[in-house]
Structure formats: C-alpha cells, structure tokens
SERO-4910 file (N, C-alpha, C, O; in steps of 0.05 Angstrom, whole numbers):
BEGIN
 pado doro    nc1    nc2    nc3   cac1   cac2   cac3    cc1    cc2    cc3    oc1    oc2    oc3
  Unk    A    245  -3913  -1877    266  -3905  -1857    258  -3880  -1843    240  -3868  -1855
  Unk    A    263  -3869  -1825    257  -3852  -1800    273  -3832  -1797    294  -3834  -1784
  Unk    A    263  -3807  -1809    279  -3781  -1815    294  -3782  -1780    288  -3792  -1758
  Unk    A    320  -3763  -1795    329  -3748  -1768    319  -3735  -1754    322  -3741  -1731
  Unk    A    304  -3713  -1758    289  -3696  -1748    267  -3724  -1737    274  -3733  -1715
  Unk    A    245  -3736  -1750    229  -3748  -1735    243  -3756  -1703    236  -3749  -1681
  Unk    A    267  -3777  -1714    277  -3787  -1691    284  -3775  -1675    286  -3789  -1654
  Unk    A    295  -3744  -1672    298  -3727  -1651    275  -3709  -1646    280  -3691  -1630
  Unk    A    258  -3710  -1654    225  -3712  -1648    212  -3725  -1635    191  -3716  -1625
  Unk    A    219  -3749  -1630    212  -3769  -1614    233  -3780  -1587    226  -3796  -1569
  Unk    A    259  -3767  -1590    272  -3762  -1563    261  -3743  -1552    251  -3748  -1529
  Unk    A    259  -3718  -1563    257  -3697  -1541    243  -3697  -1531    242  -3684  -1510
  Unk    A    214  -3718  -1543    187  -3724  -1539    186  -3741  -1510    178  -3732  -1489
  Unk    A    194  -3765  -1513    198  -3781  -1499    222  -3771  -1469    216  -3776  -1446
  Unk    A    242  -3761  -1476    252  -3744  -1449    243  -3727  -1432    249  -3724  -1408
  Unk    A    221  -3712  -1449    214  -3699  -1427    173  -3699  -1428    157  -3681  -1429
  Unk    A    171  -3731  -1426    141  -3737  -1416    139  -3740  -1396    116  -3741  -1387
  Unk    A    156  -3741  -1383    148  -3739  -1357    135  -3718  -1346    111  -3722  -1340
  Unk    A    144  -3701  -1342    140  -3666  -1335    112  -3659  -1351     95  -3643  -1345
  Unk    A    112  -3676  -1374     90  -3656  -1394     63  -3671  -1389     40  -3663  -1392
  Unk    A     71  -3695  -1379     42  -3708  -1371     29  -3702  -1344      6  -3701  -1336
  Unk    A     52  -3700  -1336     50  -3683  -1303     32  -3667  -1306      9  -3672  -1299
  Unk    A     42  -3638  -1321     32  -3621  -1322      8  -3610  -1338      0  -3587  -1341
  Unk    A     -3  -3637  -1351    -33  -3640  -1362    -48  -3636  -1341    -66  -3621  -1349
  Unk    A    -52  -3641  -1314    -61  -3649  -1300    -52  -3628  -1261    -59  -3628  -1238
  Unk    A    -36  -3617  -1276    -34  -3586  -1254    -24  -3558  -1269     -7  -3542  -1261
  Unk    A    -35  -3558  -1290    -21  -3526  -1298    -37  -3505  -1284    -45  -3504  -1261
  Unk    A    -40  -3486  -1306    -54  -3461  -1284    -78  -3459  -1295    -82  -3438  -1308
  Unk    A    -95  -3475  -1293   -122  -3477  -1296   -143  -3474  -1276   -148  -3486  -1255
  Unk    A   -161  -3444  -1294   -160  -3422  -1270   -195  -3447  -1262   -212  -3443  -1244
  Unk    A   -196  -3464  -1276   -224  -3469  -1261   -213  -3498  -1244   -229  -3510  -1229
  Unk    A   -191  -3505  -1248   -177  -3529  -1218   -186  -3519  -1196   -181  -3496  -1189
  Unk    A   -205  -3536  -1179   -211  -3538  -1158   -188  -3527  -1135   -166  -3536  -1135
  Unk    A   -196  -3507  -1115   -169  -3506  -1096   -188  -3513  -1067   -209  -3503  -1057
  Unk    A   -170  -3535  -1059   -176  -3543  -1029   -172  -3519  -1019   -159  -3499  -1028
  Unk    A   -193  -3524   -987   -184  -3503   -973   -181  -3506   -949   -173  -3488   -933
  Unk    A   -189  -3536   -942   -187  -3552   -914   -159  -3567   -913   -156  -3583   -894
  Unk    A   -140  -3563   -929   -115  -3576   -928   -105  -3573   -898   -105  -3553   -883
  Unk    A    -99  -3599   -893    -81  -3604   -866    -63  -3599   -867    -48  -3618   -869
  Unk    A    -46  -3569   -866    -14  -3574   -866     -6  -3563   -838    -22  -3551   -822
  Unk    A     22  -3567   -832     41  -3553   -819     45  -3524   -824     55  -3507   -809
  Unk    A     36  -3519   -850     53  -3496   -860     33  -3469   -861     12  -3481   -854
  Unk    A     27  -3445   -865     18  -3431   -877     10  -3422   -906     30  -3433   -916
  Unk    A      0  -3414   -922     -3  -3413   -950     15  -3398   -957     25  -3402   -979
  Unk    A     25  -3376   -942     44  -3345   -946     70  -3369   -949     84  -3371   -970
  Unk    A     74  -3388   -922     97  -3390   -932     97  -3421   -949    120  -3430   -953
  Unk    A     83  -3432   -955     79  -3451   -976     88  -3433  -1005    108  -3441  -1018
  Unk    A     73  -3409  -1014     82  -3402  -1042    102  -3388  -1039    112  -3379  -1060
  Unk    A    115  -3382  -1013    138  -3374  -1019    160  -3386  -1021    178  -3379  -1036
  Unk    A    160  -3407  -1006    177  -3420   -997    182  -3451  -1035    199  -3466  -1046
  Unk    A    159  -3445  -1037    169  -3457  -1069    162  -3438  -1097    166  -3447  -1120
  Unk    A    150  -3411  -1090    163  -3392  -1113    186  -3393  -1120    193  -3401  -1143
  Unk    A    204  -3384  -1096    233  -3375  -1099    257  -3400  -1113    273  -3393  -1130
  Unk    A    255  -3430  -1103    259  -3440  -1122    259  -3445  -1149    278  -3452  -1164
  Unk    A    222  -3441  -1158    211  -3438  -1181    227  -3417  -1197    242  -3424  -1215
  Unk    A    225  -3392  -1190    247  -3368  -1200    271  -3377  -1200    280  -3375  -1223
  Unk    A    291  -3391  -1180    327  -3397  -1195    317  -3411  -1211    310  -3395  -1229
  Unk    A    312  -3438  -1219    304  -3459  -1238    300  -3443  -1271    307  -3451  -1294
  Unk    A    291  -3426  -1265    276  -3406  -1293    303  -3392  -1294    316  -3390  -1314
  Unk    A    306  -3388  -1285    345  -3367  -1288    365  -3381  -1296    383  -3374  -1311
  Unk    A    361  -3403  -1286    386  -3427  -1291    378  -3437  -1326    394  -3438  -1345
  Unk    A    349  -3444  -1325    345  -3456  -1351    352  -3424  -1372    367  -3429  -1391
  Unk    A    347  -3407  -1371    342  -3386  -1375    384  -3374  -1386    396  -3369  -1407
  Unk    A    388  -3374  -1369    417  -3374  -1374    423  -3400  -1393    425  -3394  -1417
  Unk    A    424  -3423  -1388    434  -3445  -1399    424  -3445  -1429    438  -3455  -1447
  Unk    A    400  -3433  -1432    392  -3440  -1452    391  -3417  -1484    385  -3420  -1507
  Unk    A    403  -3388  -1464    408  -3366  -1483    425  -3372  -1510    425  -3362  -1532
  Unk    A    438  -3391  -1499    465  -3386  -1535    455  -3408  -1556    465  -3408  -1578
  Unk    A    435  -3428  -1548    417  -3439  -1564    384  -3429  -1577    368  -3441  -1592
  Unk    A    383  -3404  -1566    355  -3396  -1576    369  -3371  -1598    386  -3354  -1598
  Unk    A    345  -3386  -1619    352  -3369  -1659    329  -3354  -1658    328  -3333  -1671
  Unk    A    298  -3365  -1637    274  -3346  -1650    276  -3322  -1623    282  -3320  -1599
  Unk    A    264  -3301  -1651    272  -3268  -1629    253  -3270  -1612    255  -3253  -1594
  Unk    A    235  -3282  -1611    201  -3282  -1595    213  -3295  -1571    208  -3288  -1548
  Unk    A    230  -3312  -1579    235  -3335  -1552    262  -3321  -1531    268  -3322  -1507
  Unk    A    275  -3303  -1564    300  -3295  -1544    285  -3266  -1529    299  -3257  -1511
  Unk    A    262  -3252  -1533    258  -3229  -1524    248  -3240  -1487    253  -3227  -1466
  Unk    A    233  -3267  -1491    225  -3282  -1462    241  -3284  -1445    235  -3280  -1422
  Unk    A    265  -3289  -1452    286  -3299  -1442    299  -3275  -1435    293  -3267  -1413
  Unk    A    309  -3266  -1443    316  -3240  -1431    298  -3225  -1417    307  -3214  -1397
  Unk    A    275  -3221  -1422    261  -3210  -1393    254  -3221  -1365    245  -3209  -1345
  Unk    A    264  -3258  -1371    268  -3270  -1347    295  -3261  -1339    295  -3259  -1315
  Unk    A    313  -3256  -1348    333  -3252  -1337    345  -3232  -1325    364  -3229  -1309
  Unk    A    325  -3215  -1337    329  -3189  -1328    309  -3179  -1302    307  -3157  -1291
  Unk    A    298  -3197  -1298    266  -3193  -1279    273  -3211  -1254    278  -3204  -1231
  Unk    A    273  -3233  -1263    266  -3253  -1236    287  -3252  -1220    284  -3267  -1201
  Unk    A    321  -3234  -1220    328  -3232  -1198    325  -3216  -1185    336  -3215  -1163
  Unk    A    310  -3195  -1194    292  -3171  -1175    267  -3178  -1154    263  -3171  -1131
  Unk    A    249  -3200  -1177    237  -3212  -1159    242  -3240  -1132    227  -3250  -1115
  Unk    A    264  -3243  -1138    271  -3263  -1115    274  -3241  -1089    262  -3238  -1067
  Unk    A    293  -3230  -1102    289  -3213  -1075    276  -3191  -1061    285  -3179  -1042
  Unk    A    248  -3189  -1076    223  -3182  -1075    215  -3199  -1057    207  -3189  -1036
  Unk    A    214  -3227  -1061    195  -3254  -1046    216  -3255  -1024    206  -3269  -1007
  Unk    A    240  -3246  -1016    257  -3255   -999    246  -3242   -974    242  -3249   -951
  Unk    A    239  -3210   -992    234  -3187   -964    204  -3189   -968    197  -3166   -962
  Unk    A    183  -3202   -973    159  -3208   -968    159  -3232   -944    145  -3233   -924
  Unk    A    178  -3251   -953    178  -3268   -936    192  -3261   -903    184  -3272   -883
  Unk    A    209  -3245   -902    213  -3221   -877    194  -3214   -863    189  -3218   -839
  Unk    A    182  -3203   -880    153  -3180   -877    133  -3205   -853    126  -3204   -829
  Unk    A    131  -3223   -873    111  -3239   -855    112  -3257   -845     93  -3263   -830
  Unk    A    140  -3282   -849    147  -3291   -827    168  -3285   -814    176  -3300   -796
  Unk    A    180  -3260   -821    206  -3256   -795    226  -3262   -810    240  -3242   -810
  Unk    A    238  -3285   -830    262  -3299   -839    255  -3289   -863    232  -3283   -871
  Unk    A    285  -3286   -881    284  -3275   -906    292  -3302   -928    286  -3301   -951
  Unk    A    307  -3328   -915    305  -3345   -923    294  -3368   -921    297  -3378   -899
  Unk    A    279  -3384   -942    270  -3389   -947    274  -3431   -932    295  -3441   -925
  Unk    A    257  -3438   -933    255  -3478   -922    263  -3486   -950    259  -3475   -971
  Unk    A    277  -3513   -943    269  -3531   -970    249  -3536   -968    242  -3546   -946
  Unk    A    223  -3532  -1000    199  -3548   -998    200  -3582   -992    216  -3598  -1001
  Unk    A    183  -3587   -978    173  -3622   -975    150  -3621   -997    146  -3600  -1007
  Unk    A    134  -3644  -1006    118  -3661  -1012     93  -3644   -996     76  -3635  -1011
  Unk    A     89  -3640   -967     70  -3620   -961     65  -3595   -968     44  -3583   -970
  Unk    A     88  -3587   -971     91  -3567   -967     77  -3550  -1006     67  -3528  -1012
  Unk    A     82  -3567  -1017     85  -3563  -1041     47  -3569  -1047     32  -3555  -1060
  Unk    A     39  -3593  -1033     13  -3596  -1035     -5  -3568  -1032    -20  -3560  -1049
  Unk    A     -1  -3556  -1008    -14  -3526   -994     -3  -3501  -1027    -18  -3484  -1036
  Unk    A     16  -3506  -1033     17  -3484  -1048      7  -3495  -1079      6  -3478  -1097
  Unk    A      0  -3524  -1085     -6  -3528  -1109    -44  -3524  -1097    -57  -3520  -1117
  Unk    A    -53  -3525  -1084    -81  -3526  -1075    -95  -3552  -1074   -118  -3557  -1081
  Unk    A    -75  -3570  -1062    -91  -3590  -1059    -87  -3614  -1083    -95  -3637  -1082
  Unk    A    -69  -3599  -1107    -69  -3625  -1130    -45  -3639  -1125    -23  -3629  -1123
  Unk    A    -51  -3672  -1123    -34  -3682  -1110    -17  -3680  -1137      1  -3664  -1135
  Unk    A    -19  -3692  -1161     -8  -3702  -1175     22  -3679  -1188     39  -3684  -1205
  Unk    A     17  -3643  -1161     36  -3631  -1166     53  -3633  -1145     66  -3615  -1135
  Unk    A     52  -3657  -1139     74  -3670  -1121     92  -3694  -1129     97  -3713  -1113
  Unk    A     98  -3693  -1145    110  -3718  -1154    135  -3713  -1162    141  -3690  -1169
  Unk    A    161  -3743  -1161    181  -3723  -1167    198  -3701  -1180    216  -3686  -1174
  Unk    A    181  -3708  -1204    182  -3685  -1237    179  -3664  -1218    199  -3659  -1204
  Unk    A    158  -3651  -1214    149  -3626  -1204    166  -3618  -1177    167  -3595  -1171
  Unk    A    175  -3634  -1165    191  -3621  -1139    222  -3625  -1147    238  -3612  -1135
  Unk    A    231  -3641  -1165    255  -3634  -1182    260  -3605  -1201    281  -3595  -1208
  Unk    A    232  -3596  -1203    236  -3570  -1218    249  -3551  -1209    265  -3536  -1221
  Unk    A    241  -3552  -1180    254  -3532  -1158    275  -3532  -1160    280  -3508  -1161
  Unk    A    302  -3549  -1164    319  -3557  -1168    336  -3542  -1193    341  -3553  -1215
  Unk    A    342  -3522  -1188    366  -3512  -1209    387  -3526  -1232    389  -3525  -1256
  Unk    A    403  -3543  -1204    420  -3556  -1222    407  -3578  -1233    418  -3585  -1254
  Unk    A    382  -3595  -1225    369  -3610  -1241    353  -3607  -1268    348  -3623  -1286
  Unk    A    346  -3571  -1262    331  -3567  -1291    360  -3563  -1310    354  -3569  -1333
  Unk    A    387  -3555  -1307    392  -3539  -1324    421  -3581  -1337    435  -3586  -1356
  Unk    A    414  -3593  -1315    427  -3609  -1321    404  -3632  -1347    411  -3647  -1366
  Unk    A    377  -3625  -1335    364  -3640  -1361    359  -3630  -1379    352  -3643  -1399
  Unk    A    362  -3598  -1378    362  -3580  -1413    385  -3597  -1423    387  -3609  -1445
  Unk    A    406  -3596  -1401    431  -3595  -1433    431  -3628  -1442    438  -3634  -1465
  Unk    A    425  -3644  -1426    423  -3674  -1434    405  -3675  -1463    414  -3692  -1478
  Unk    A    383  -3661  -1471    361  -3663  -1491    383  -3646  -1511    396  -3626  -1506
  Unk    A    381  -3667  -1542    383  -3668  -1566    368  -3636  -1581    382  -3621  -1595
  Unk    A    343  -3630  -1577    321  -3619  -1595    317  -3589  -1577    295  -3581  -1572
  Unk    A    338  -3578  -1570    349  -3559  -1549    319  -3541  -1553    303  -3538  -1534
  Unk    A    314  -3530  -1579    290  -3510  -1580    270  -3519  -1565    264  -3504  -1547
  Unk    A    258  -3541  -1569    233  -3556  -1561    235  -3555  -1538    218  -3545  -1524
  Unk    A    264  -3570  -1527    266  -3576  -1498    262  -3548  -1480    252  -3544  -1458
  Unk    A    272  -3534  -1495    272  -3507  -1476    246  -3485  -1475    242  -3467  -1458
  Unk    A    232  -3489  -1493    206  -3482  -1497    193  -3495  -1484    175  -3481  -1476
  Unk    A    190  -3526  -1473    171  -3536  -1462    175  -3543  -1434    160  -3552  -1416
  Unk    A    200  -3536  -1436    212  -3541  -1398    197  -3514  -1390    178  -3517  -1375
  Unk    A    205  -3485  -1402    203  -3466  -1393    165  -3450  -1389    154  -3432  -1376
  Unk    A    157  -3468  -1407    126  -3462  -1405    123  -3485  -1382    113  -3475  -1362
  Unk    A    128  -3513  -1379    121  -3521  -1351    132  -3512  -1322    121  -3517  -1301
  Unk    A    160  -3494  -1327    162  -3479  -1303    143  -3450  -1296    135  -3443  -1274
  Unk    A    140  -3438  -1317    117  -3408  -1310     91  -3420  -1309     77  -3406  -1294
  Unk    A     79  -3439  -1319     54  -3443  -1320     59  -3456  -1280     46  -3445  -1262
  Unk    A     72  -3473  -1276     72  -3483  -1248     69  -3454  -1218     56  -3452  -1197
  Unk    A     91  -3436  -1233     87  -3409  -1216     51  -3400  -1220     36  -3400  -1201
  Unk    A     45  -3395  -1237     18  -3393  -1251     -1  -3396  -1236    -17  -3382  -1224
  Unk    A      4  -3427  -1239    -21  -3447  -1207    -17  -3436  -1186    -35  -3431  -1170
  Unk    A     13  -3430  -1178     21  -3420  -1148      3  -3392  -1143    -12  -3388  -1125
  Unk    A      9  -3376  -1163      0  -3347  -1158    -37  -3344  -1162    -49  -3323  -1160
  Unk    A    -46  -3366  -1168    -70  -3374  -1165    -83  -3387  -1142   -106  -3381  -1135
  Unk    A    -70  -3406  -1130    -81  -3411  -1112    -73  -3394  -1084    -85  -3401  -1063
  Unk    A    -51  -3370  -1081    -51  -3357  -1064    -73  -3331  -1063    -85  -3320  -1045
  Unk    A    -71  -3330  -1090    -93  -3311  -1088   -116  -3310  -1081   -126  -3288  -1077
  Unk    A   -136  -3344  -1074   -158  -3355  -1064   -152  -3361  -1034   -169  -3362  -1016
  Unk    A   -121  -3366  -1029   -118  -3371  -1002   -119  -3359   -979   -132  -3361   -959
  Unk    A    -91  -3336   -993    -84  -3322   -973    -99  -3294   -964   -121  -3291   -975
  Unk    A    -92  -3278   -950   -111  -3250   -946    -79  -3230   -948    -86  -3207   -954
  Unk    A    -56  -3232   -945    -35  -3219   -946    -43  -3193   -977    -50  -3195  -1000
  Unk    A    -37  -3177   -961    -43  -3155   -988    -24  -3150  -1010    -24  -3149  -1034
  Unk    A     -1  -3148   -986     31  -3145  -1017     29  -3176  -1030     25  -3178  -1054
  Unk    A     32  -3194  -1017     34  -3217  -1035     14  -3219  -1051     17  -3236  -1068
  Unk    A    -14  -3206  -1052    -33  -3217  -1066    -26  -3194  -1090    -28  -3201  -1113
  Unk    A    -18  -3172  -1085     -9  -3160  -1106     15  -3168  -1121     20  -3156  -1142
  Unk    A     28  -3182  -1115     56  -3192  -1121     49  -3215  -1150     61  -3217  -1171
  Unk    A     26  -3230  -1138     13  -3248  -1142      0  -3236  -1185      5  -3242  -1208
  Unk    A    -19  -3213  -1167    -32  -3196  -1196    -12  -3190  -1208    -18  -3188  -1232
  Unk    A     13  -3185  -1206     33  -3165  -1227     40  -3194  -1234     32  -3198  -1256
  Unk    A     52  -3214  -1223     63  -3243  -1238     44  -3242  -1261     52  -3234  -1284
  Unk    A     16  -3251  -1256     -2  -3258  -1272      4  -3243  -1302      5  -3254  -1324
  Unk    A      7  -3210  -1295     -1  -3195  -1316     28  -3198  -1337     28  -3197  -1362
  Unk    A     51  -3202  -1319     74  -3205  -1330     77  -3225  -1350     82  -3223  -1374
  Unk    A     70  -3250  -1333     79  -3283  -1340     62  -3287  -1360     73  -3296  -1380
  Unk    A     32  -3282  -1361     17  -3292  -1376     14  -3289  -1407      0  -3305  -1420
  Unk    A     30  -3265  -1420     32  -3264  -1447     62  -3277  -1455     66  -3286  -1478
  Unk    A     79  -3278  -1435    104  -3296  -1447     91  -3317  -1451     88  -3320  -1475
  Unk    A     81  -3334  -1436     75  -3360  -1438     60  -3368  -1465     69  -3384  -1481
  Unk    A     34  -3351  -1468     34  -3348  -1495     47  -3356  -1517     41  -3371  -1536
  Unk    A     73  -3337  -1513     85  -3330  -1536    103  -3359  -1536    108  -3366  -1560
  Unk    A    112  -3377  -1518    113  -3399  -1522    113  -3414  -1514    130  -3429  -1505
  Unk    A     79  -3415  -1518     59  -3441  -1526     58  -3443  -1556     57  -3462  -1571
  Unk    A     61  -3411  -1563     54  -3414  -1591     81  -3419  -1614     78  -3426  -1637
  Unk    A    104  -3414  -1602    131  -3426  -1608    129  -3455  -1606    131  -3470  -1625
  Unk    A    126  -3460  -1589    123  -3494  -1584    101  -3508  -1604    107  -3527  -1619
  Unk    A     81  -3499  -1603     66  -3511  -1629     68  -3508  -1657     53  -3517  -1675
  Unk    A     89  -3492  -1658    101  -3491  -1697    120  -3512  -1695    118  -3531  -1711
  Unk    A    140  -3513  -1675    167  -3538  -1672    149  -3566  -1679    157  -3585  -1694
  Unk    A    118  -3563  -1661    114  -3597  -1659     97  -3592  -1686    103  -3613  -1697
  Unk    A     78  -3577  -1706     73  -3581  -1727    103  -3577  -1750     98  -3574  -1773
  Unk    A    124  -3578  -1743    145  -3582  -1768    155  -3598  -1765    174  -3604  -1780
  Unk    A    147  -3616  -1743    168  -3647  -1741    138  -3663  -1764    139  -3687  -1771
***
C-alpha cells in the first residue's frame, strides 16, 4: 500500500512538472548560449524590464502567500528578505525604466518579448513560464498544491533562477550601465538564497 507522504509526493510532483521540466531546459545557466541576432520589436533594456517587474510581484505574491506555511528558519529567513527587498526593487526597475525609455510603466510581456529577454531560448516561452509573470496565477497554484513546503521551495527557486537567466542575458546584451549594475547586485543578492533552497528542496525530495 502507498504511504501518505509517498502519495503527496507524487502530487506535488506531478502538479508542478510542468514548470520544473520547463525549467531543466532555461534556468540560469551561465554557459546557455545567448542569441544576439534576435529579431525583435523590442529592445533588450525594455525586454528585461518589462518581464523583471512581473517576475518580482509573482515572488511577493508567492512570497506573502506562502509565509504562514514555512516551519524551516533557512526558508523563512529567504522569504522575508524577498519581502522586504523586492518592493524596493520594483521601483528601482520602474525609475530605470523612466531613465531609458521615458515611461515608468511597464508593457504586458508577449511571447517576443519574453524570447529577447530569455536570449533566444524558446522553450522560455511557453505557457508555464509566461504564466509565472502572473501573480494571481502563481499564488493561485501555490495554494491549490497539497505538499505546501515542496511546492513553495520549488515554485520559488523556478521564479529567481528565471530572473537569474534574465539578469544574465542583459548583462551580454545590453550596454546600459545602471541596469547592468542592477543586474550585478541581483546576482550577488539572489544567488545564495537560491542555494539555500535548492538545498531545502533536496532534503524534502530525499525524505519522501
């Protein structure tokens, strides 16, 4: 017979493969090829901005939704520095986006749009990945998932690792100096949370 835990091991598993297979295949992998002949409409400045700033509510929303369910201090110390951070930085990216195109708010990303700022990987165009943007979609599929820790550990490492790629391939793109510094401080910020859970997330899936 098929423990409880297995079986909600294998929901949380199965709910959210989508996203995780996705993101086999566009995280922030610093040796992913970045186009640089992309055909767009858009600019690169305002390609990562114009789907940073989504990327950041999404992380606030999951981030809020998911505080009165996190027990580990490692996960709750992440979480609170998203919360306490990324609405400084929105409106950081709001007045960058001022700065250099004139408007402080921001397009809905398209499917192109999203291509120019992922560098060319199509497969971070699909609907998982442009649903992320989506606030009430991320915080409406945290609370749907059973295995809340897991779910929220692994939503939240595929939303910073996605900014990750962004602040990577602007940094090869663009020539803008504040955003490219905007870009270095993400990196130095984001990159040991994520860490911290990846390595949360891999004790949950070695105790199932």
């Amino acid at each position: 017979m098929i423990s409880r835990r297995t079986f909600i091991a294998a929901s949380a598993f199965a709910a959210l493969s989508a996203p995780r297979i996705a993101h086999a295949s566009c995280g922030a992998n610093m040796s992913t090829p970045v186009a640089t002949d992309i055909d767009s409409p858009y600019t690169i400045e305002q390609a990562y901005l114009d789907t940073t700033i989504p990327y950041h509510k999404s992380g606030i929303a999951l981030a809020t939704i998911g505080l009165e369910d996190i027990e580990d201090d490692r996960i709750l110390e992440v979480t609170q520095s998203i919360l306490d951070t990324f609405p400084a930085e929105i409106e950081e990216l709001h007045a960058l986006r001022k700065d250099i195109l004139g408007e402080a708010e921001p397009e809905d990303p398209d499917r192109e749009m999203m291509l120019l700022a992922m560098g060319g990987v199509e497969s971070c165009t699909d609907e998982t990945h442009m649903d992320f943007m989506r606030s009430e979609w991320v915080a409406e599929k945290y609370a749907g998932q059973d295995d809340k820790p897991f779910a929220y550990v692994s939503m939240m490492v595929l939303l910073l690792e996605m900014e990750m790629h962004q602040h990577m391939v602007a940094e090869q793109l663009s020539d803008n100096e504040d955003l490219l510094a905007f870009c270095t401080r993400m990196h130095e910020l984001r990159d040991p949370q994520i860490a911290v859970l990846k390595e949360v997330r891999g004790e949950l899936i070695s105790a199932y």
